[in-house]
VOVO-935678 format. One line per 3 residues: their letters; for each residue x, y, z of C-alpha. Coordinates in Angstrom, 1 decimal, padded with zeros to 4 digits. Layout:
a) X Y Z | ...;
REM end
This chain:
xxx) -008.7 047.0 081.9 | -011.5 044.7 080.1 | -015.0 045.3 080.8;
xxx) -017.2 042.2 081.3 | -019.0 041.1 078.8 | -022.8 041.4 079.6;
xxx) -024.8 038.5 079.0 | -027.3 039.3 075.8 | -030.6 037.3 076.6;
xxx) -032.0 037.7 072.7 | -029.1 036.7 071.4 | -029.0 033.2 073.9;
xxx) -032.2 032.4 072.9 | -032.5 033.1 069.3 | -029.4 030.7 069.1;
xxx) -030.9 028.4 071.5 | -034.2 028.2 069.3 | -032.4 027.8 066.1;
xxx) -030.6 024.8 068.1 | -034.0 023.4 068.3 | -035.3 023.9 065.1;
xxx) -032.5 021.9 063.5 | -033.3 018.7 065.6 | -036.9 019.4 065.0;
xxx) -036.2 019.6 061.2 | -034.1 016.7 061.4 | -036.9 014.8 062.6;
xxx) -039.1 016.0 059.3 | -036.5 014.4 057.4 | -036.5 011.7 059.0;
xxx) -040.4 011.2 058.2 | -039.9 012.3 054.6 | -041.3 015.3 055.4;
xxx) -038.4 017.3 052.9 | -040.4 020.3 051.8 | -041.3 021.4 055.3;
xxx) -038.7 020.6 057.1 | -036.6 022.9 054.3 | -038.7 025.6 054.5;
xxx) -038.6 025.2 058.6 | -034.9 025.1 058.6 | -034.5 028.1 056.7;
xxx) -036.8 030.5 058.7 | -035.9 029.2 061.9 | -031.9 029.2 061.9;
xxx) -032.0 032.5 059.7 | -033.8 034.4 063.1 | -030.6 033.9 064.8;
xxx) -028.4 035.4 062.2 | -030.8 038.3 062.1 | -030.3 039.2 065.4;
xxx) -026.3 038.5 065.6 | -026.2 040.7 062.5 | -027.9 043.7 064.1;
REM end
């Protein structure tokens, strides 16, 4: 028989943040604001495949 699967709280809200970060960048852009907004995008999404790879 399956065991449930138990609800991981970092993993909901790294990918929850990252969620964030990419409308957030895409509001940089959207002010010409590419440098930061790449640099932003980078760190912030890359947090969430940190965690999901550990």
């Amino acid at each position: 028989m399956e065991e449930p699967k138990k609800e991981n709280l970092i993993v909901d809200l790294s990918f929850k943040f990252s969620l964030e970060i990419i409308e957030f960048t895409e509001l940089l852009e959207s002010k010409r604001k590419y440098n930061l907004s790449n640099q932003l995008f980078k760190s912030g999404t890359s947090i969430a495949a940190n965690v999901r790879e550990a």
